[in-house]
N, C-alpha and C positions, 0 to 999 in steps of 0.2 A: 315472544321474541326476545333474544339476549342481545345484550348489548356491549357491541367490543370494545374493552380501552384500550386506550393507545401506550404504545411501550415507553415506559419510564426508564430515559438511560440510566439516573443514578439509581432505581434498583438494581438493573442490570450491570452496573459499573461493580456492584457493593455484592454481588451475585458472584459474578466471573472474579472478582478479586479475592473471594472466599477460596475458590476454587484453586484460582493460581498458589494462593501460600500452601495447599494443601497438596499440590502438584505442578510446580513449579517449571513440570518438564512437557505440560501438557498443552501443547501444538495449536489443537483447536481453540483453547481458551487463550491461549498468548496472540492469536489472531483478531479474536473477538473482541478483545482487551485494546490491543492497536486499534482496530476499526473505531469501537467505540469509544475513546479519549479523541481522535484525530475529531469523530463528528459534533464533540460536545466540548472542541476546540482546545482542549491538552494536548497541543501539539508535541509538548516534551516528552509525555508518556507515551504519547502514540507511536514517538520516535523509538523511545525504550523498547517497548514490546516487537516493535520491525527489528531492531536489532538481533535483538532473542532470537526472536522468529529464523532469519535469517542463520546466525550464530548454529543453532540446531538443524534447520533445512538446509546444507549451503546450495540445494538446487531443486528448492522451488520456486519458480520463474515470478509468480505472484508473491511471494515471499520479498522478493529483490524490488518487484513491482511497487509494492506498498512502501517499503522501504524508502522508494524513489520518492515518492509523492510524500511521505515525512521528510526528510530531507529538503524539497523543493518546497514547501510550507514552512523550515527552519530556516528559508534566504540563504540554502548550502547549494548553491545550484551547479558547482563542479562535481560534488558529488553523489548528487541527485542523479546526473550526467551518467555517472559510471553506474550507478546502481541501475538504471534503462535499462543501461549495454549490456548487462549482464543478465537483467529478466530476458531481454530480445535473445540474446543468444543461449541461454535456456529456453527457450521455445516461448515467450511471454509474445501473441501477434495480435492481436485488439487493435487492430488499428485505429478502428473507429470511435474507440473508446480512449485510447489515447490524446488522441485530436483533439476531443473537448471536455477531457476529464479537467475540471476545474482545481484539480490540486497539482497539477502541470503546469498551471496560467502564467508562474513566472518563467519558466521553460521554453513559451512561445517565442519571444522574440530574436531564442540564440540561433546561429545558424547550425550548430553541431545536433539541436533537437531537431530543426526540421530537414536534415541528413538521414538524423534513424528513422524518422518518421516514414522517409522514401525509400528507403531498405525494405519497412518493415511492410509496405504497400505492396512493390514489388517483389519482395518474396512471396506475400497470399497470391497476387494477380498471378504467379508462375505456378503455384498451387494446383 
C-alpha cells in the first residue's frame, strides 16, 4: 500500500514561481500563485497575482472574485465592494459560497454586501 503526502505549499510556491518567471503571461499559474500566497497567508502577493490575473482576464468573473477576497483580507473593503460587482455582473453567482466564504468576513457587516448578496439570490431563484 503507498502512502500519500500531503501538499507542501512552499514546494509548490517555489514550483509555480519557477514557472511564472518563465511565463509570466501564464493565466493558470498566476491563479495558482494567488490561491496559494493568500492560504499560506501572503496576503500581499496573493493580492499581486489577482491583479495580474485580473489586468490579463478583464472578464473572468472568478478572476474579479478572487481579486475581491484579496482586497477584503487587505481591510480595502470599498474595493473589495466593487471588485464583487463586477465578478456578479460578469456572471460570478455562488451565492452560497459567498455567504460563508471566510475571506468575505469583513464584508458581512456592510449593508451594500448584503444588497448584492440579494441580487445575487434573486437572480439564481429567477433562474
Amino acid at each position: 500500500m503507498t502512502r500519500q503526502s500531503k501538499p507542501d505549499p512552499a514546494f509548490e510556491i517555489n514550483f509555480f514561481e519557477s514557472v511564472h518567471r518563465r511565463c509570466p503571461r501564464y493565466t493558470e499559474v498566476i491563479g495558482l500563485l494567488g490561491g496559494l500566497y493568500t492560504k499560506t497567508g501572503r496576503i500581499a502577493d496573493g493580492l499581486k497575482m489577482d491583479r495580474k490575473l485580473v489586468r490579463l482576464e478583464p472578464d473572468n468573473d472568478t478572476a474579479h472574485y478572487n481579486l475581491a477576497c484579496s482586497l477584503a483580507l487587505s481591510n480595502r473593503l470599498v474595493d473589495a465592494l466593487k471588485s464583487l460587482r463586477t465578478a456578479c455582473a460578469l456572471g460570478y453567482d455562488d451565492y452560497k459560497w459567498m455567504k460563508q466564504d471566510p475571506d468575505l468576513e469583513k464584508l458581512q457587516e456592510l449593508p451594500e454586501f448584503q444588497k448584492l448578496l440579494d441580487l445575487v439570490h434573486r437572480n439564481q431563484q429567477a433562474e
